[in-house]
mmCIF file of the N, C-alpha and C atoms, coordinates in Angstrom:
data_MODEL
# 
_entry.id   MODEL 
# 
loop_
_atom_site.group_PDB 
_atom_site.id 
_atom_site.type_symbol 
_atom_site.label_atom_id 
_atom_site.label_alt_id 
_atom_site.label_comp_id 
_atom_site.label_asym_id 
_atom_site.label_entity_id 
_atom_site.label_seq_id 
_atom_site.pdbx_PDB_ins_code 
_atom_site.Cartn_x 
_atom_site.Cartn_y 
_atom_site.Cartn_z 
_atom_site.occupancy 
_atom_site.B_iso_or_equiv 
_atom_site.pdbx_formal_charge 
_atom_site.auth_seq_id 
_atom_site.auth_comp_id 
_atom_site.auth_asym_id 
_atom_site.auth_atom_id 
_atom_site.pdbx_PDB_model_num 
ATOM 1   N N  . UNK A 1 1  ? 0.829  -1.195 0.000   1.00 0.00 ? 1  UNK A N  1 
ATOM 2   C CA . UNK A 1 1  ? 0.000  0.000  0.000   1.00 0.00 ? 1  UNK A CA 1 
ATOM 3   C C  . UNK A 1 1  ? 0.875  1.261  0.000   1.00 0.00 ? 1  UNK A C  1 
ATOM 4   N N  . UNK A 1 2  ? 1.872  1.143  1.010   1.00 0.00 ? 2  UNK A N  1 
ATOM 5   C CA . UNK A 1 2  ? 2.579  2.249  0.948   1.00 0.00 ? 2  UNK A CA 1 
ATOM 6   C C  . UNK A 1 2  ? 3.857  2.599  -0.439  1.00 0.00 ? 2  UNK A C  1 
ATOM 7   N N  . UNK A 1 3  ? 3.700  1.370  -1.197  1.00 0.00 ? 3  UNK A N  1 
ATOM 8   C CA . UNK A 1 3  ? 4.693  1.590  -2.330  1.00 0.00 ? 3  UNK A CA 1 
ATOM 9   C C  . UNK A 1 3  ? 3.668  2.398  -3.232  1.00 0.00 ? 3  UNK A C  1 
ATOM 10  N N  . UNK A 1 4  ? 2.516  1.719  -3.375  1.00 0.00 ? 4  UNK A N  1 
ATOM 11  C CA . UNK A 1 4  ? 1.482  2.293  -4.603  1.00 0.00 ? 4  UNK A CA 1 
ATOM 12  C C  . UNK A 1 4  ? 0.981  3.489  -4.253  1.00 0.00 ? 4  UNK A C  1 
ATOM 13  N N  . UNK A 1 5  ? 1.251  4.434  -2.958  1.00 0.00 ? 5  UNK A N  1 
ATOM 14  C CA . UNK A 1 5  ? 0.907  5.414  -2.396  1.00 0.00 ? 5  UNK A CA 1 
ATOM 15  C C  . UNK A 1 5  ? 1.978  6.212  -2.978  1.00 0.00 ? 5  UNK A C  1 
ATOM 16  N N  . UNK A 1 6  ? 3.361  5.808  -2.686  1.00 0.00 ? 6  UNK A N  1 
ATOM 17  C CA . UNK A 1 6  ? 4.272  6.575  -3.502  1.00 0.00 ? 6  UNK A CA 1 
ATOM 18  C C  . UNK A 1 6  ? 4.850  6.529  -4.797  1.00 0.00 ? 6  UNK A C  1 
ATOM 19  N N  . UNK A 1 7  ? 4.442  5.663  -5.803  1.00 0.00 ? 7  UNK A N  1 
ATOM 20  C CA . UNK A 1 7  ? 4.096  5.672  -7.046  1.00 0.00 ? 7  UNK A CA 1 
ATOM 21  C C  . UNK A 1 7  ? 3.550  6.539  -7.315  1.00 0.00 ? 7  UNK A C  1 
ATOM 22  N N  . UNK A 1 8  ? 2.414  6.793  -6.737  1.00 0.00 ? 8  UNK A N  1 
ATOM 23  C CA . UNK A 1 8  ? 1.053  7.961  -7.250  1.00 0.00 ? 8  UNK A CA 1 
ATOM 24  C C  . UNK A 1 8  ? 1.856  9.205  -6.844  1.00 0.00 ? 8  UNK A C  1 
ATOM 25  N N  . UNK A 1 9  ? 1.936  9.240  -5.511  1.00 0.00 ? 9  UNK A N  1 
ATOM 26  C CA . UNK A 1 9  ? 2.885  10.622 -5.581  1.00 0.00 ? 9  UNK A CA 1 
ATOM 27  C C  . UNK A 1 9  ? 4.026  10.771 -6.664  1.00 0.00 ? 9  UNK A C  1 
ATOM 28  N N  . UNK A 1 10 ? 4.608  9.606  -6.959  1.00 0.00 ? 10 UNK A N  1 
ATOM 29  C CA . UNK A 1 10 ? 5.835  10.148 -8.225  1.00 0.00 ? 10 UNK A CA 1 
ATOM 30  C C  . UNK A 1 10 ? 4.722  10.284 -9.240  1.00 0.00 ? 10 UNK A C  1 
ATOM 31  N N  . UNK A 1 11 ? 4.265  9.664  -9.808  1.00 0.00 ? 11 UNK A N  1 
ATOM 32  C CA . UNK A 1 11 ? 3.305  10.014 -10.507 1.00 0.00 ? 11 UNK A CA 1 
ATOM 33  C C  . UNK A 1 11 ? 2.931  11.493 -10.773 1.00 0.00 ? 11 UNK A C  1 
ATOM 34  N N  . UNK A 1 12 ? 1.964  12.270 -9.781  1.00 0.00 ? 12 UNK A N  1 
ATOM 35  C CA . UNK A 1 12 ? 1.250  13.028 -9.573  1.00 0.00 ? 12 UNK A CA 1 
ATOM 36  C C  . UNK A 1 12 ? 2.074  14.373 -9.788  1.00 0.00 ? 12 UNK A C  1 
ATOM 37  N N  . UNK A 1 13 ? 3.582  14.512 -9.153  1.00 0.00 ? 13 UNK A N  1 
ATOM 38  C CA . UNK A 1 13 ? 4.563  15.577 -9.146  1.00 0.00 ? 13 UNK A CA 1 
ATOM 39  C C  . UNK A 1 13 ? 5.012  15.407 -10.468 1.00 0.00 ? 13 UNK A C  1 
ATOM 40  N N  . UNK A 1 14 ? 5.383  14.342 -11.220 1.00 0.00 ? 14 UNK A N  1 
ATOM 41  C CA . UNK A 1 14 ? 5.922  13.852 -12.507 1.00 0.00 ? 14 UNK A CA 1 
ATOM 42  C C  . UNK A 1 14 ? 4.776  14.783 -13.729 1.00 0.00 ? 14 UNK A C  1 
ATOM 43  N N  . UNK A 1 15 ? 3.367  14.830 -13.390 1.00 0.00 ? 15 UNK A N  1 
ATOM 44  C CA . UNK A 1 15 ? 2.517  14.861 -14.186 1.00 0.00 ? 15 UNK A CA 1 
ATOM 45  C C  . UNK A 1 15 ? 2.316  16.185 -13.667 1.00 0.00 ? 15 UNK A C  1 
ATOM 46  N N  . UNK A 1 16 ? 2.583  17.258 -12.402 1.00 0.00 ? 16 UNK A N  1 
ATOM 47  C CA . UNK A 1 16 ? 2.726  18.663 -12.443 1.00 0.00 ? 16 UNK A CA 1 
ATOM 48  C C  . UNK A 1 16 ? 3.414  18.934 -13.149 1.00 0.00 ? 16 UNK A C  1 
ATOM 49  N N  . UNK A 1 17 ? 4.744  18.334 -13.275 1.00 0.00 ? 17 UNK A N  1 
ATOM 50  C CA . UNK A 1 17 ? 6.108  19.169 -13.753 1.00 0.00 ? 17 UNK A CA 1 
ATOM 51  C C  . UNK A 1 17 ? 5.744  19.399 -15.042 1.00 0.00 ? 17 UNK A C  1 
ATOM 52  N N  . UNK A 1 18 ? 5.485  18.241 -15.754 1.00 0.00 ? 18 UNK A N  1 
ATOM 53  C CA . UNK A 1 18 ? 4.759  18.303 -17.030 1.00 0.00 ? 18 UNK A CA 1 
ATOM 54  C C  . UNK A 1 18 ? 3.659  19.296 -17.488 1.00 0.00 ? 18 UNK A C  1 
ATOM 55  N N  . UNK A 1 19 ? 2.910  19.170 -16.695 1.00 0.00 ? 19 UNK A N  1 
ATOM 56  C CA . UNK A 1 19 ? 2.143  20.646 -17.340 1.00 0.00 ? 19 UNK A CA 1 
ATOM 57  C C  . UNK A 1 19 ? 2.461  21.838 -16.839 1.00 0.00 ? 19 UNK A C  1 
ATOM 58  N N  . UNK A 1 20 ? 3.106  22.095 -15.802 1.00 0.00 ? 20 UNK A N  1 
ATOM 59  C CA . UNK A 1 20 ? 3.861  23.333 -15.750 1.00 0.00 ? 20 UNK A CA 1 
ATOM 60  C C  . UNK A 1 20 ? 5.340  23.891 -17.430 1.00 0.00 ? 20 UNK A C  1 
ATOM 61  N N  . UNK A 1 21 ? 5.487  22.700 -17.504 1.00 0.00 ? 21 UNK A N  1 
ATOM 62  C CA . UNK A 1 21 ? 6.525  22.791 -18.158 1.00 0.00 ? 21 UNK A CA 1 
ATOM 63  C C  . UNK A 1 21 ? 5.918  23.130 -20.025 1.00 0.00 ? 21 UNK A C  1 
ATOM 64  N N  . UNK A 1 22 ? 4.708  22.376 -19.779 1.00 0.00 ? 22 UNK A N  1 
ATOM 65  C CA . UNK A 1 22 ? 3.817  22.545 -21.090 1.00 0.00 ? 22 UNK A CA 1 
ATOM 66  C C  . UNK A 1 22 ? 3.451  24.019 -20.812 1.00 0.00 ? 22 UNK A C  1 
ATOM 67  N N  . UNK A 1 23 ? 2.838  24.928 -19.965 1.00 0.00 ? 23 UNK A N  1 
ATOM 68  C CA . UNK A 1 23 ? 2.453  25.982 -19.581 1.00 0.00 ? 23 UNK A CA 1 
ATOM 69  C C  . UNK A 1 23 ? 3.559  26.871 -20.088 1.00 0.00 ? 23 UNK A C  1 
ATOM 70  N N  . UNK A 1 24 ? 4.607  26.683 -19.761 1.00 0.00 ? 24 UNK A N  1 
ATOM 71  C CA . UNK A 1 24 ? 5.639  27.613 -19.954 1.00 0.00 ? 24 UNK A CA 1 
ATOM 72  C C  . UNK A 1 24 ? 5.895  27.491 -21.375 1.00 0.00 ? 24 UNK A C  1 
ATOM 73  N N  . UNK A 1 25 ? 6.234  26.395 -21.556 1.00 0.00 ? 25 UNK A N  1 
ATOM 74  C CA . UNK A 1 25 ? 6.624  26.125 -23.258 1.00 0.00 ? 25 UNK A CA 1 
ATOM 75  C C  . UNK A 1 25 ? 5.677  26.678 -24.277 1.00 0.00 ? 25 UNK A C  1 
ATOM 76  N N  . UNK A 1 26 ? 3.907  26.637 -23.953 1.00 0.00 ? 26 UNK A N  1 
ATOM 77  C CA . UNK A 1 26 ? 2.951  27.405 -24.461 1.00 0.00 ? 26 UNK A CA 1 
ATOM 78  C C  . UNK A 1 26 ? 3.198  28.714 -24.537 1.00 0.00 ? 26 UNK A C  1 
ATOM 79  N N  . UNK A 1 27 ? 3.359  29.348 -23.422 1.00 0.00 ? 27 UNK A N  1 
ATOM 80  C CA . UNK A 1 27 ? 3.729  31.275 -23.179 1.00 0.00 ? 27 UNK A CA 1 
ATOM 81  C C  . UNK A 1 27 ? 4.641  31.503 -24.074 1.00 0.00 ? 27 UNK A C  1 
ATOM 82  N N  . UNK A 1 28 ? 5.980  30.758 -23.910 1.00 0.00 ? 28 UNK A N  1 
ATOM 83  C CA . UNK A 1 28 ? 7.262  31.047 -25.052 1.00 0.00 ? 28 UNK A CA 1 
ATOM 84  C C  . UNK A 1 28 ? 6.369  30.796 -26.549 1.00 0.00 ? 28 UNK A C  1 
ATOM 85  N N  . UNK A 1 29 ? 5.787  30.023 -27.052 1.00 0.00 ? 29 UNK A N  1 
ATOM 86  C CA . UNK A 1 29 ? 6.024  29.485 -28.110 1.00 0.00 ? 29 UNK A CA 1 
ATOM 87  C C  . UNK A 1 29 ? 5.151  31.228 -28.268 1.00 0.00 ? 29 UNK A C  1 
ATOM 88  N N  . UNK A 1 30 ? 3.935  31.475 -28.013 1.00 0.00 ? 30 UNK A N  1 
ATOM 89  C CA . UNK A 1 30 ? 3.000  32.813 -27.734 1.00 0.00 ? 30 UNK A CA 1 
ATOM 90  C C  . UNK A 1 30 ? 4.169  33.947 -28.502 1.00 0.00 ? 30 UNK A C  1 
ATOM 91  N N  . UNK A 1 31 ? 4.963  34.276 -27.222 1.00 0.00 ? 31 UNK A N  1 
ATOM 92  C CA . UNK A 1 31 ? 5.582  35.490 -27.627 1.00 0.00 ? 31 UNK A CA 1 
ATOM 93  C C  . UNK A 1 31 ? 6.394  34.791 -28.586 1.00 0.00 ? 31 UNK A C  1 
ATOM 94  N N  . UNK A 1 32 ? 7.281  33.987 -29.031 1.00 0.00 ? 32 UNK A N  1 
ATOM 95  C CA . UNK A 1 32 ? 8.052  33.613 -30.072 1.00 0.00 ? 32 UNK A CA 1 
ATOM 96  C C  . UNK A 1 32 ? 6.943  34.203 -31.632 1.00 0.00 ? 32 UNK A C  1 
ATOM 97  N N  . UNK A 1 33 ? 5.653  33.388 -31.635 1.00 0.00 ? 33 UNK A N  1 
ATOM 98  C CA . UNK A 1 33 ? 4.899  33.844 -32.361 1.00 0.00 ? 33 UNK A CA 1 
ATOM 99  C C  . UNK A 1 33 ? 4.446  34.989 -32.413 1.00 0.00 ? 33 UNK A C  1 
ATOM 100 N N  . UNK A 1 34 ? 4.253  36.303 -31.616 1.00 0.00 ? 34 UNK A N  1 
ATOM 101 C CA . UNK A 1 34 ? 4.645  37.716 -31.553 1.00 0.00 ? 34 UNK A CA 1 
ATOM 102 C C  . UNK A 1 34 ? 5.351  38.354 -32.514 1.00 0.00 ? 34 UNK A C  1 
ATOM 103 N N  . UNK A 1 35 ? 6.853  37.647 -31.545 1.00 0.00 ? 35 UNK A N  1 
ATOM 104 C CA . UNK A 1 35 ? 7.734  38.702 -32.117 1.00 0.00 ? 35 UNK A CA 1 
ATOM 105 C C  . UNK A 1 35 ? 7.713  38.001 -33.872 1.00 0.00 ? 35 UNK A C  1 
ATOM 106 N N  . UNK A 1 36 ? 7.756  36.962 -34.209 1.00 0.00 ? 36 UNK A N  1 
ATOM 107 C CA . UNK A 1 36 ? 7.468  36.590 -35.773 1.00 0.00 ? 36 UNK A CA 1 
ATOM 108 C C  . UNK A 1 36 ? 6.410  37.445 -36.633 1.00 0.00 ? 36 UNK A C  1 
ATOM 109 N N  . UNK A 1 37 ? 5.520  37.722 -35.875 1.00 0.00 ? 37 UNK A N  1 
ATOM 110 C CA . UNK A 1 37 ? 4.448  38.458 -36.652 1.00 0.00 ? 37 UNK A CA 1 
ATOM 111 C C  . UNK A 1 37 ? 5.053  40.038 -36.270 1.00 0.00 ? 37 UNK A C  1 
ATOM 112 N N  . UNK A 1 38 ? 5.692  40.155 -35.523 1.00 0.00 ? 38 UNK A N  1 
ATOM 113 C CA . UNK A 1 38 ? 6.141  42.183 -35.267 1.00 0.00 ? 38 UNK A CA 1 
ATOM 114 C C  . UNK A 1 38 ? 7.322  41.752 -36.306 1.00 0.00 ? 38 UNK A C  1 
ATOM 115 N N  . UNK A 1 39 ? 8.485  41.266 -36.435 1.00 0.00 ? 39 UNK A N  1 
ATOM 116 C CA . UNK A 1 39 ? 9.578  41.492 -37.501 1.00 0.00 ? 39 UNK A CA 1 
ATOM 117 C C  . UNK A 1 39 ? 9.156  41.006 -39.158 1.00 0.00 ? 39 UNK A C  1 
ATOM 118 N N  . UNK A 1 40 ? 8.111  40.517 -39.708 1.00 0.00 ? 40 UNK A N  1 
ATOM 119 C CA . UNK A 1 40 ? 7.200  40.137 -40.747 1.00 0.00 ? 40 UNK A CA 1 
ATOM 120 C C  . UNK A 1 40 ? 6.728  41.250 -40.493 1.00 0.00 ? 40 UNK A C  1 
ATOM 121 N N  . UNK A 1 41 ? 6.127  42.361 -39.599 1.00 0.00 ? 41 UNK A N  1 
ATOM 122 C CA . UNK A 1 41 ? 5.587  43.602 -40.319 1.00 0.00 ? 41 UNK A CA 1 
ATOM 123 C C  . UNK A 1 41 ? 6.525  44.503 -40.629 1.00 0.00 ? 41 UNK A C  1 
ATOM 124 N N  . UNK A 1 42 ? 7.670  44.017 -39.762 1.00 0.00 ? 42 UNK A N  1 
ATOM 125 C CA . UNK A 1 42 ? 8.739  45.215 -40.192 1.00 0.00 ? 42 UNK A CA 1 
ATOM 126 C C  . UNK A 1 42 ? 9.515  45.302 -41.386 1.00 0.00 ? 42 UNK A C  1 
ATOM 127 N N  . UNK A 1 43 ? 9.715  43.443 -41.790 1.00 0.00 ? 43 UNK A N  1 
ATOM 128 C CA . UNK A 1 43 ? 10.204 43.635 -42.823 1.00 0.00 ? 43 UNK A CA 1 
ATOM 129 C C  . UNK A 1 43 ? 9.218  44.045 -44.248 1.00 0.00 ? 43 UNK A C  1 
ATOM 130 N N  . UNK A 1 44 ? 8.007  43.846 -44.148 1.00 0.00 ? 44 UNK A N  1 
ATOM 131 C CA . UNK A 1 44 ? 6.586  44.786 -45.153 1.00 0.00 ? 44 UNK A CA 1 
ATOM 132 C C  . UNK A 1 44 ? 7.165  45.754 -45.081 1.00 0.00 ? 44 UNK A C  1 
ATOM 133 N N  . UNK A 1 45 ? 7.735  46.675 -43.751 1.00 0.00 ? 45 UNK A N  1 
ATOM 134 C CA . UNK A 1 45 ? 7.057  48.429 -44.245 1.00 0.00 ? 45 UNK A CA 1 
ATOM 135 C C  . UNK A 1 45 ? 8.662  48.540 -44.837 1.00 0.00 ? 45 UNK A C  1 
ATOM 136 N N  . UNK A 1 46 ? 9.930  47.703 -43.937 1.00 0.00 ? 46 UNK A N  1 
ATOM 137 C CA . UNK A 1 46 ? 11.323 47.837 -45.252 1.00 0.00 ? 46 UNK A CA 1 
ATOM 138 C C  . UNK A 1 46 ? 10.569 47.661 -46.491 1.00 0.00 ? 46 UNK A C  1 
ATOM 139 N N  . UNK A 1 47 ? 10.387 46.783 -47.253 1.00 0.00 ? 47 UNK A N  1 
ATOM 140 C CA . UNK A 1 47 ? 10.239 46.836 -48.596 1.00 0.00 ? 47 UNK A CA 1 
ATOM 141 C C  . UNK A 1 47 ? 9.489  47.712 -49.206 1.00 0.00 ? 47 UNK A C  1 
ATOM 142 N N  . UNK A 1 48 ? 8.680  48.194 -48.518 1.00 0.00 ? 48 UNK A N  1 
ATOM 143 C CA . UNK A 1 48 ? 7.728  49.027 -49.256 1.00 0.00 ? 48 UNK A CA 1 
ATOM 144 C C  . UNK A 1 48 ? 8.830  50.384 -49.203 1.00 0.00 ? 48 UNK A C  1 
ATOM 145 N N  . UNK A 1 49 ? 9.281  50.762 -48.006 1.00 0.00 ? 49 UNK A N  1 
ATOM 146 C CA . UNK A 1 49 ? 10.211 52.059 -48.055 1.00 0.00 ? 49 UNK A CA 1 
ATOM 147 C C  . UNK A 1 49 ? 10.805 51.590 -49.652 1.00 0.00 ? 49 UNK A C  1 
ATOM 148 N N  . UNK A 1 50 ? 12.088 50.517 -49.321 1.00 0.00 ? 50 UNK A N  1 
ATOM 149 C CA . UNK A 1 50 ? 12.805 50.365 -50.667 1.00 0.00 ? 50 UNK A CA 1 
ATOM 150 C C  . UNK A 1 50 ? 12.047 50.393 -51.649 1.00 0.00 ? 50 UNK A C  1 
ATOM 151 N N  . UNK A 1 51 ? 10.982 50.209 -52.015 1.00 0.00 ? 51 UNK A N  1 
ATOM 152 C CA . UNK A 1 51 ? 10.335 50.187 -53.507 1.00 0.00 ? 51 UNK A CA 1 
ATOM 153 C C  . UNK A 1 51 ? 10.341 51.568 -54.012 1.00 0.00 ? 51 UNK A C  1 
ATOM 154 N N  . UNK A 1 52 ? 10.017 52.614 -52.301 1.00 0.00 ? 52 UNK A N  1 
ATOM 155 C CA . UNK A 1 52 ? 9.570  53.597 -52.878 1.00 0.00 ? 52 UNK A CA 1 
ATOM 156 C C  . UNK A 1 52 ? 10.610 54.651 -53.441 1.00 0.00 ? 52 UNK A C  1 
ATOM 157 N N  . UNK A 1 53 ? 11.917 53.854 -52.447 1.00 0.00 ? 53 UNK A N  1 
ATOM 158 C CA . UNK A 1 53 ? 13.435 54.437 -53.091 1.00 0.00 ? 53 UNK A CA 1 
ATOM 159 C C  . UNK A 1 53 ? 13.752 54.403 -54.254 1.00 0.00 ? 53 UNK A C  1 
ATOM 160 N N  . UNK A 1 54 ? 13.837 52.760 -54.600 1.00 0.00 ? 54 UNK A N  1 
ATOM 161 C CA . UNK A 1 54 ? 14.205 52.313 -55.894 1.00 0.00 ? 54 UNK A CA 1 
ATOM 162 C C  . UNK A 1 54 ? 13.038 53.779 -57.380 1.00 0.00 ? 54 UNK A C  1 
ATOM 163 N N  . UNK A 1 55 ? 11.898 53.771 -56.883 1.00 0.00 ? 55 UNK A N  1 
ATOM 164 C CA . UNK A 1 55 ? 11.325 54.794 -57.679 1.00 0.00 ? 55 UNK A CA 1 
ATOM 165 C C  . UNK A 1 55 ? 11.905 55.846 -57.650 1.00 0.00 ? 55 UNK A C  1 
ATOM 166 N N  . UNK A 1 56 ? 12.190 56.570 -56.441 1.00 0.00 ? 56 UNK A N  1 
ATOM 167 C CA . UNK A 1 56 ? 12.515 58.072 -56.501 1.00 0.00 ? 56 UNK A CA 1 
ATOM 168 C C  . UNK A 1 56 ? 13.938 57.423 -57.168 1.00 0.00 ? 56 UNK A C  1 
ATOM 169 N N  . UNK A 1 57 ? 15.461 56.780 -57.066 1.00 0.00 ? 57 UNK A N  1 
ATOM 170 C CA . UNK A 1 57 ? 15.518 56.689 -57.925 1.00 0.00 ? 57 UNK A CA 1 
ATOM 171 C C  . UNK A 1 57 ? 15.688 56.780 -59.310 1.00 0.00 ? 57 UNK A C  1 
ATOM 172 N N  . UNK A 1 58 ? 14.702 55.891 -59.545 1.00 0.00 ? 58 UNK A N  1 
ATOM 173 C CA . UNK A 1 58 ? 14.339 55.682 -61.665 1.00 0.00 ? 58 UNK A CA 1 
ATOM 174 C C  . UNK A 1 58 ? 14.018 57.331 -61.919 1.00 0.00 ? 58 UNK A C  1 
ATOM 175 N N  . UNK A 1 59 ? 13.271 58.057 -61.361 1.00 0.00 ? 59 UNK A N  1 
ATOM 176 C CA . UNK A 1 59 ? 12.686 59.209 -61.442 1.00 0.00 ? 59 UNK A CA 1 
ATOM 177 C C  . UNK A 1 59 ? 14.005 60.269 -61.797 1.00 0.00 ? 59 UNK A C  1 
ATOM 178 N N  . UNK A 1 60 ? 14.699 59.943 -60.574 1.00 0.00 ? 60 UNK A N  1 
ATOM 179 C CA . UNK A 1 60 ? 16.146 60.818 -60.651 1.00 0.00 ? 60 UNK A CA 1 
ATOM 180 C C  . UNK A 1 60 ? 17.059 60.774 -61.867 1.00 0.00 ? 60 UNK A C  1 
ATOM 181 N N  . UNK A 1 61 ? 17.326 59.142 -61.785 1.00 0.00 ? 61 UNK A N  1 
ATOM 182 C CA . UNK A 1 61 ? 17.808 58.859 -63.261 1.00 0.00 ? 61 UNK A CA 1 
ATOM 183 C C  . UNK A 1 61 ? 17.388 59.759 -64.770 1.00 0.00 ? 61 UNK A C  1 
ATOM 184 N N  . UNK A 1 62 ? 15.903 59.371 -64.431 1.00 0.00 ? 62 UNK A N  1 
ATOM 185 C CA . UNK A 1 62 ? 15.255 60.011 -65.717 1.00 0.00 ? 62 UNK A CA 1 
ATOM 186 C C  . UNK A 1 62 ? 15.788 61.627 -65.564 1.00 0.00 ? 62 UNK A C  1 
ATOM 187 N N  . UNK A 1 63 ? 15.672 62.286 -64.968 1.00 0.00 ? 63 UNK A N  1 
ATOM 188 C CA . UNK A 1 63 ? 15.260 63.884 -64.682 1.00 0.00 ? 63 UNK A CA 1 
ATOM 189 C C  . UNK A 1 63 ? 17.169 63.493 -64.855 1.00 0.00 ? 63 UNK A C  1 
ATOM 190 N N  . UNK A 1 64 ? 18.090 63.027 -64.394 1.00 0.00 ? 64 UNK A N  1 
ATOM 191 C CA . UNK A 1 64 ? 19.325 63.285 -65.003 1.00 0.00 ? 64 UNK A CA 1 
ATOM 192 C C  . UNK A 1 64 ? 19.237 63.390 -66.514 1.00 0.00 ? 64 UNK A C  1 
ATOM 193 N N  . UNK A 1 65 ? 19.310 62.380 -66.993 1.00 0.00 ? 65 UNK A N  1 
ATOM 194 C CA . UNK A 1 65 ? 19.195 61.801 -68.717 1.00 0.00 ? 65 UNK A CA 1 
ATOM 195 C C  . UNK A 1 65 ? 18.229 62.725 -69.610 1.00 0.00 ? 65 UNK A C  1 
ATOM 196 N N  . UNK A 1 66 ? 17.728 63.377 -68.288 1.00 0.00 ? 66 UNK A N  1 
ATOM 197 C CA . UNK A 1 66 ? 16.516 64.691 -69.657 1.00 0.00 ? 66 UNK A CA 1 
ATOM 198 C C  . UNK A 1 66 ? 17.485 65.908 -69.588 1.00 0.00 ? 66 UNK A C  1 
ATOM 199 N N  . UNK A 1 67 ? 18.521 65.959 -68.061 1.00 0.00 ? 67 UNK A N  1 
ATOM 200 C CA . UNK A 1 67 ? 19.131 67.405 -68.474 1.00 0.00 ? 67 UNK A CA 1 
ATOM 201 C C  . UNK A 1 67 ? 20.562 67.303 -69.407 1.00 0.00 ? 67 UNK A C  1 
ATOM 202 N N  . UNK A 1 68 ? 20.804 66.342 -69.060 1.00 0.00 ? 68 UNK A N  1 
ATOM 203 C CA . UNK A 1 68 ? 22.003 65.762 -69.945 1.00 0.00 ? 68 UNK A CA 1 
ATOM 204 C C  . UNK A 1 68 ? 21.857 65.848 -71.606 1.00 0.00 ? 68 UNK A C  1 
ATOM 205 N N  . UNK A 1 69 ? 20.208 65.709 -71.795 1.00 0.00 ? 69 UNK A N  1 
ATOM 206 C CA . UNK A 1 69 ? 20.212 65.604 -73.190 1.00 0.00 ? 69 UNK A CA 1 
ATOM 207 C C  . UNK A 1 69 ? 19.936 67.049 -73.518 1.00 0.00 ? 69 UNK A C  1 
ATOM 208 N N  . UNK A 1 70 ? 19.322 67.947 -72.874 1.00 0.00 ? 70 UNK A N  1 
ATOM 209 C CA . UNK A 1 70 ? 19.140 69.626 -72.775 1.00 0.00 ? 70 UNK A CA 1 
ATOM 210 C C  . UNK A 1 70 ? 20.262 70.078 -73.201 1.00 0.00 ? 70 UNK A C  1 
ATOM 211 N N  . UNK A 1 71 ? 21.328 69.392 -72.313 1.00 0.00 ? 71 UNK A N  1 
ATOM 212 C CA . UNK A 1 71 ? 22.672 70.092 -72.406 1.00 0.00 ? 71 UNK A CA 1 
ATOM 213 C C  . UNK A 1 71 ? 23.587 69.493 -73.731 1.00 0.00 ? 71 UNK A C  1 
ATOM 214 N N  . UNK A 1 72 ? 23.062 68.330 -74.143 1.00 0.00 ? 72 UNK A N  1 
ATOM 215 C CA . UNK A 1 72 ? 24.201 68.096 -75.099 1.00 0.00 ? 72 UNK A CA 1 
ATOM 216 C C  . UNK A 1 72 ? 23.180 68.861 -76.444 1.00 0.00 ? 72 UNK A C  1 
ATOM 217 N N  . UNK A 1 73 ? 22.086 68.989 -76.477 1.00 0.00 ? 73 UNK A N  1 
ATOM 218 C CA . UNK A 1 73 ? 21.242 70.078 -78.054 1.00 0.00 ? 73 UNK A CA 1 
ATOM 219 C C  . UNK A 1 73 ? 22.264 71.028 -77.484 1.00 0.00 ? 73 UNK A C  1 
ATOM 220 N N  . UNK A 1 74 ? 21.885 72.225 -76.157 1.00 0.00 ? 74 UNK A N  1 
ATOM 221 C CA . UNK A 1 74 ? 22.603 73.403 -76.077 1.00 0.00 ? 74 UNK A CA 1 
ATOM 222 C C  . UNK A 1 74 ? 23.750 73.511 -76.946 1.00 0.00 ? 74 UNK A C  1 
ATOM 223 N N  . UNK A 1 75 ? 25.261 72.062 -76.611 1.00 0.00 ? 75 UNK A N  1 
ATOM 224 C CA . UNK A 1 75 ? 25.931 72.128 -76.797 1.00 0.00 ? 75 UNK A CA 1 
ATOM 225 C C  . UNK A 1 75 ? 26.240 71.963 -78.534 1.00 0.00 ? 75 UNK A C  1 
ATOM 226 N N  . UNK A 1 76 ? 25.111 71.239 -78.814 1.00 0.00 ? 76 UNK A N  1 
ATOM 227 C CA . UNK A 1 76 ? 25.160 70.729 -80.646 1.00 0.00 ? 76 UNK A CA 1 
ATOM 228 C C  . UNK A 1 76 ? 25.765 69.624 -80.695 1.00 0.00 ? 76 UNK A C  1 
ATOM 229 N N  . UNK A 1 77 ? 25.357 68.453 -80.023 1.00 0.00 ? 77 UNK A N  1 
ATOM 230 C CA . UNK A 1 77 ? 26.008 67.324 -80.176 1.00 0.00 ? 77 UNK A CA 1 
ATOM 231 C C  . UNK A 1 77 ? 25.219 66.172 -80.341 1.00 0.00 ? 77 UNK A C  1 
# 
């Protein structure tokens, strides 16, 4: 009686630790999944900045290559 009494107690502490340990491992996995969804928005609003670089940019390019060509008529070339 007194062995199967302390079976159950190993048991019983064996089967806290366990869901304490599931408890905790749940919370982490939580914020792990957080911060995945906060650096996935951060890297959205990077790309969108860069896209909007890469445009200004093409834009610049262009507005070079239009005065460049201003300047080479001026020049007669």
């Amino acid at each position: 009686m007194f062995e199967t009494q302390s079976s159950l107690n190993s048991l019983h502490v064996k089967i806290s630790e366990l869901v304490q340990k599931y408890k905790d491992l749940s919370a982490e996995n939580e914020s792990l999944r957080q911060e995945v969804v906060r650096v996935k928005a951060q890297g959205e609003a990077k790309d969108v900045q860069i896209a909007k670089l890469e445009e200004d940019l093409r834009k610049k390019d262009m507005e070079s290559d239009d005065i460049i060509s201003k300047i080479e008529a001026v020049l007669g070339r």
